[in-house]
C-alpha positions as a printed NumPy array, in Angstrom:
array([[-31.772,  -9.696, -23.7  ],
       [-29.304, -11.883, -24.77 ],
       [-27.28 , -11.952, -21.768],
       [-30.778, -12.58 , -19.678],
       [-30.798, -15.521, -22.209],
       [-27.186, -16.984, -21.354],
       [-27.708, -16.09 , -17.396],
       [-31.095, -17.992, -17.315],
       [-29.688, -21.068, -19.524],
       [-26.395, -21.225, -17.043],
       [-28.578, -21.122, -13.898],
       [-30.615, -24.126, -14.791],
       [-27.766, -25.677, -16.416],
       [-25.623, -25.465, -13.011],
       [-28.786, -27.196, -11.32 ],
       [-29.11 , -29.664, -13.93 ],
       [-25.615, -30.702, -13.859],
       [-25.265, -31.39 , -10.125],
       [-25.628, -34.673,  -8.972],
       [-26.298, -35.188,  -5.129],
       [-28.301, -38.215,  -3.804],
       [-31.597, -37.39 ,  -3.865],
       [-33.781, -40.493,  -3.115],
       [-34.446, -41.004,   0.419],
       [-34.445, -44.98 ,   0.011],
       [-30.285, -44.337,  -0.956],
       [-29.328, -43.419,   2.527],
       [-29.532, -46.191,   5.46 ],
       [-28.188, -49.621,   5.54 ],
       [-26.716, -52.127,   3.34 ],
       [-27.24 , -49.904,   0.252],
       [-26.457, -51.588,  -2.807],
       [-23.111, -49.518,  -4.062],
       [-21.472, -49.281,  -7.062],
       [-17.835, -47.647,  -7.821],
       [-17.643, -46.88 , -11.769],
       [-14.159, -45.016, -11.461],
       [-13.094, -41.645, -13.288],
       [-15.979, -39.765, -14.054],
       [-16.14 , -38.921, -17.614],
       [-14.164, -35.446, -18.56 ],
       [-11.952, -35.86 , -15.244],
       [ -8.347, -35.999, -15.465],
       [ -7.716, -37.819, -11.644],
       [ -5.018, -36.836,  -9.262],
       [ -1.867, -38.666,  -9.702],
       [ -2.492, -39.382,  -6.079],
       [ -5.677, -41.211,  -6.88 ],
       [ -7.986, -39.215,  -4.584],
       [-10.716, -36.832,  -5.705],
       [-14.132, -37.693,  -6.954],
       [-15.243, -41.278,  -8.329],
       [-18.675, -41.971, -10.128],
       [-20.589, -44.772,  -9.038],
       [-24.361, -45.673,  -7.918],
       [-26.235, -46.189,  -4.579],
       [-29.358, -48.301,  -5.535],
       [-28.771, -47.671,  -8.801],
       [-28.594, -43.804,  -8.483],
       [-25.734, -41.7  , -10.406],
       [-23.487, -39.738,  -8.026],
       [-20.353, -38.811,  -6.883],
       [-18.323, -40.91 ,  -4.374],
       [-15.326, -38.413,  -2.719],
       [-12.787, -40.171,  -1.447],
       [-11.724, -40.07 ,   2.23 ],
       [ -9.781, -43.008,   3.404],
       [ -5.999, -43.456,   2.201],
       [ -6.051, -46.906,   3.935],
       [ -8.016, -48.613,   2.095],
       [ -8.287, -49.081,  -1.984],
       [-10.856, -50.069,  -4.422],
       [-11.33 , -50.821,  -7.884],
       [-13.618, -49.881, -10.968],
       [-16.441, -51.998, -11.025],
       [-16.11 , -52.327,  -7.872],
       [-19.856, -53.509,  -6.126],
       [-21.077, -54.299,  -2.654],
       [-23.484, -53.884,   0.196],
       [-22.664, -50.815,   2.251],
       [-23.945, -48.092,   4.867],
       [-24.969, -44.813,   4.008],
       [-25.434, -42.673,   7.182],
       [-26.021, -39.143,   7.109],
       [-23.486, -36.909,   9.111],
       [-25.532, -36.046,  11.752],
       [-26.515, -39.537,  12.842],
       [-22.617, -41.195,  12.658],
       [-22.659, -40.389,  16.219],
       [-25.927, -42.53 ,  16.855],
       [-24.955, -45.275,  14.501],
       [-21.355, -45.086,  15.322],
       [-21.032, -49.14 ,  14.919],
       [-22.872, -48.982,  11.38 ],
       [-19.759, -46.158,   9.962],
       [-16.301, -47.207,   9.311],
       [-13.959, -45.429,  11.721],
       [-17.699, -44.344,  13.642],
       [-15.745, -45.752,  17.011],
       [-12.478, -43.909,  16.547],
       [-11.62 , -41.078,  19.271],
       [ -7.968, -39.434,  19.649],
       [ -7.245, -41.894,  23.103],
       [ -8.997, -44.645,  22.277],
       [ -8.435, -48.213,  20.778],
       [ -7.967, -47.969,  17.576],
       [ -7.188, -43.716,  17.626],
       [ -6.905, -40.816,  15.369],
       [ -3.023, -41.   ,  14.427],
       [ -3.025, -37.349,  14.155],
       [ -4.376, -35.868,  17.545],
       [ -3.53 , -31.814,  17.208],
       [ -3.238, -29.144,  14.746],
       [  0.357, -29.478,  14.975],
       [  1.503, -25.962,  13.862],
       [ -0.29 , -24.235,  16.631],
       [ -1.46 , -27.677,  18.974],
       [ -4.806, -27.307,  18.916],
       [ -6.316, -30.627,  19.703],
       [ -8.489, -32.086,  16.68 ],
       [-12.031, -33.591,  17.546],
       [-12.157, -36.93 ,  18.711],
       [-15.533, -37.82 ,  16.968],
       [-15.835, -39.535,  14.211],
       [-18.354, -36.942,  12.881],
       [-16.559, -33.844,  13.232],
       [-13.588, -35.347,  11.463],
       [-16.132, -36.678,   8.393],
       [-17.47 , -32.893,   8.516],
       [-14.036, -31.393,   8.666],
       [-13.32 , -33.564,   5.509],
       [-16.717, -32.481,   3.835],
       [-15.562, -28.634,   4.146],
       [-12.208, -29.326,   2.447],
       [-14.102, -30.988,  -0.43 ],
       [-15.681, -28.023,  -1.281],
       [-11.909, -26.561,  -1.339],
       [-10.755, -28.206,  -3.933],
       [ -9.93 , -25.69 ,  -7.531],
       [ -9.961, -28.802,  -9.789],
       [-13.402, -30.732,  -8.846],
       [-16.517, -30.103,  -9.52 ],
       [-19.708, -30.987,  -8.764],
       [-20.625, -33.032, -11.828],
       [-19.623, -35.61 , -14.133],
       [-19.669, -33.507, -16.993],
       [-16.434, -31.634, -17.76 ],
       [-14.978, -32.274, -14.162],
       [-11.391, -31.4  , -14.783],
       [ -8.339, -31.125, -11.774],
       [ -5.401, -29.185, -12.814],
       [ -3.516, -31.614, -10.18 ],
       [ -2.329, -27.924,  -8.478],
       [ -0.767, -28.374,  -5.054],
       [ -3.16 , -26.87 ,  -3.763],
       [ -5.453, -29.852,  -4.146],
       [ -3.164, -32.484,  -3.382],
       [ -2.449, -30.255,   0.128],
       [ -6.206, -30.655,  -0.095],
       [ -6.619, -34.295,  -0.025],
       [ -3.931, -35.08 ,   1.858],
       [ -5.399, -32.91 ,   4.524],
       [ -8.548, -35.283,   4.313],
       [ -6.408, -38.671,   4.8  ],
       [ -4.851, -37.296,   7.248],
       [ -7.719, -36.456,   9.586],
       [ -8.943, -40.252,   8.964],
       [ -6.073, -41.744,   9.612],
       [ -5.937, -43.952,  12.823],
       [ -4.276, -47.102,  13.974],
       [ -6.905, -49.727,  12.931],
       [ -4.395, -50.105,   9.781],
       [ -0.697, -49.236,   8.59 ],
       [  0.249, -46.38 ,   6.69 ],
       [ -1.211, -43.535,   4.992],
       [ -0.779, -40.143,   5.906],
       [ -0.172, -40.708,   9.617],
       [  1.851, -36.924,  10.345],
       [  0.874, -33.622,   9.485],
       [  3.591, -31.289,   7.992],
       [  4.058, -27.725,   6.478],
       [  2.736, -24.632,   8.183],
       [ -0.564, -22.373,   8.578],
       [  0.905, -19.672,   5.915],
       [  1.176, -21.92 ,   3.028],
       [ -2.308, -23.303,   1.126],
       [ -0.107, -25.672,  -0.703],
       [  0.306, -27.853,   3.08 ],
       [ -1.897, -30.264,   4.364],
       [ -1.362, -28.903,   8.206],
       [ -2.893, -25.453,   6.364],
       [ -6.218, -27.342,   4.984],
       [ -6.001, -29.261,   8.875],
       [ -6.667, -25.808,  10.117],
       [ -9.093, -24.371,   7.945],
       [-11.045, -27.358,   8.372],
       [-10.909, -26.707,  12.383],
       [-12.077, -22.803,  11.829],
       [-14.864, -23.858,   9.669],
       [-16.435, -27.497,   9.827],
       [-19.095, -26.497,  12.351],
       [-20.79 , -24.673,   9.174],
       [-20.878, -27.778,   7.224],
       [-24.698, -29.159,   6.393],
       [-25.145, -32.407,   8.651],
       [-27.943, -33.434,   5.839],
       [-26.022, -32.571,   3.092],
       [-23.345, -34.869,   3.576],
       [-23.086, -38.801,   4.145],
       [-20.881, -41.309,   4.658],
       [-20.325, -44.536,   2.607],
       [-19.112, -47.518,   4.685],
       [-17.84 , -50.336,   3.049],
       [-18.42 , -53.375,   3.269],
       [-21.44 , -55.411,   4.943],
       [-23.406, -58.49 ,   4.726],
       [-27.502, -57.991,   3.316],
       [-28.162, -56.306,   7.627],
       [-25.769, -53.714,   7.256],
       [-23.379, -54.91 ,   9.334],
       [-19.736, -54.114,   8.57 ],
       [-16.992, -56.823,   7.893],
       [-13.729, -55.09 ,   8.92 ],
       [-12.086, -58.188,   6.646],
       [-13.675, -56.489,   3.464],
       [-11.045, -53.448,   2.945],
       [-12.938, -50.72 ,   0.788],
       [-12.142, -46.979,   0.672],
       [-14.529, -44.642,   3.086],
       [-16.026, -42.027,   1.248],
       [-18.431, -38.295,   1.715],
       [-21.711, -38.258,  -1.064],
       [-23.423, -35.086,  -1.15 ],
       [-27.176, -35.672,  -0.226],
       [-29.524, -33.097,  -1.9  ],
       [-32.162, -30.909,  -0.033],
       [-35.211, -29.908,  -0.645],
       [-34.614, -26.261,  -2.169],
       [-35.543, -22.931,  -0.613],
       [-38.77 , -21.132,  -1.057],
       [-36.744, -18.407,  -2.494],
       [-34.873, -20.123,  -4.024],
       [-37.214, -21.876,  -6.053],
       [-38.91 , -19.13 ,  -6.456],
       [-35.755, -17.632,  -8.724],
       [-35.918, -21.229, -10.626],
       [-39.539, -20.937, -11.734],
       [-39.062, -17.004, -12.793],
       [-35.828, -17.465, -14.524],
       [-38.283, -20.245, -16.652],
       [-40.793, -17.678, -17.099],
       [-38.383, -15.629, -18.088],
       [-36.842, -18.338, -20.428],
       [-40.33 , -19.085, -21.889],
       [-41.699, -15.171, -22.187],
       [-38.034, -14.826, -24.498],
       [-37.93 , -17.638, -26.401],
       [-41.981, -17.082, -27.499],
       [-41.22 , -13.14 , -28.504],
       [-38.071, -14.391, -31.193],
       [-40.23 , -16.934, -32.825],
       [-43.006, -13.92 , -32.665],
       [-40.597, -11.403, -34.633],
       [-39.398, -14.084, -36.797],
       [-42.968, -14.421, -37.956]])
């Protein structure tokens, strides 16, 4: 009984704790934004990616970052887009980098999964989702503010730099504009390139969005205002089953917690 106890308490804890967007009125344009910095409990990579709290409309969440072109600082606050993933293609002009293609003007710096050549997509919204599956590869993040800790492994620096380098292109100098290491070692970024190429079609198109900044009050972008792009996780509305397991493991919770104050009677 006491493990149901600690399974039940973890399983609504893990819910409790994550901290996706969840109001419909945070995605669209010229969302009021918010960059706090270092979430609380988070030791940050040395190369100052990872996660970053911060609001949309005044709403707690995570901001992941994505751009190594760009910078920001804590306290940072502005207007800026929020477009799902599956509409960057539609509102192309309303993302940052929405307009980039691998021929284009400006282009994807890195064109091919150079190991092997396999050509990268040209779309802006492939490369976002590409970068939303290697988020979810990271060993030292997690998805909360509470106790987020990153070992700084090089694993998760091949990780991020993996994510600059898919969004770097030549609207602006530097960054991580080659590819190196190999496909056999996890601790490259051209490894996490093509991992992200065998599996960013499975990536949620609702469960992701990107965070354009900056624009004026009509969501249009000021390419003078240099801020970091970043990936928020948008929450769904939960399974049937799903929430079916939530409301039992309650029950469940309830039913125990009512028969120890019974015996202890």
């Amino acid at each position: 009984m006491k493990f149901t106890l600690i399974f039940l308490a973890l399983t609504v804890a893990t819910v409790a704790l994550a901290n996706p967007i969840s109001n419909p009125n945070d995605i669209g344009l010229a969302r009021s934004l918010t960059l706090v910095g270092t979430p609380a409990g988070s030791s940050q990579m040395g190369v100052g990616g990872g996660e970053f709290s911060g609001t949309i409309n005044g709403d707690s969440t995570l901001f992941w970052c994505v751009d190594d072109q760009e910078v920001f600082h804590g306290g940072d606050s502005a207007f800026g887009n929020v477009t799902l993933l599956q509409n960057v293609a539609s509102q192309s002009s309303s993302v940052k980098f929405g307009d980039v293609t691998n021929g284009g003007t400006p282009h994807w710096t890195n064109t091919t999964d150079t190991f092997d050549s396999v050509s990268l997509p040209s779309d802006a919204a492939s490369r976002f989702a590409m970068a939303a599956y290697l988020i979810s590869q990271y060993d030292g993040f997690v998805a909360s503010e509470s106790g987020a800790v990153v070992s700084n492994t090089s694993k998760d620096l091949a990780v991020q730099q993996a994510i600059w380098a898919l969004t770097n292109n030549s609207s602006l100098p530097g960054g991580f504009s080659t590819i190196s290491g190999d496909d056999s070692n996890n601790t490259t970024d051209q490894y996490w390139i093509h991992q992200a190429l065998l599996n960013y079609s499975g990536v949620n198109q609702q469960g992701w969005a990107v965070v354009s900044w900056t624009t004026n009050s009509a969501g249009i972008l000021d390419p003078r205002a240099g801020k970091q792009t970043f990936l928020v996780e948008v929450a769904s509305a939960p399974e049937p089953r799903f929430s079916g397991v939530l409301m039992l493991a309650g029950v469940g919770l309830c039913f125990f917690v009512r028969r120890r104050l019974a015996s202890k009677a």
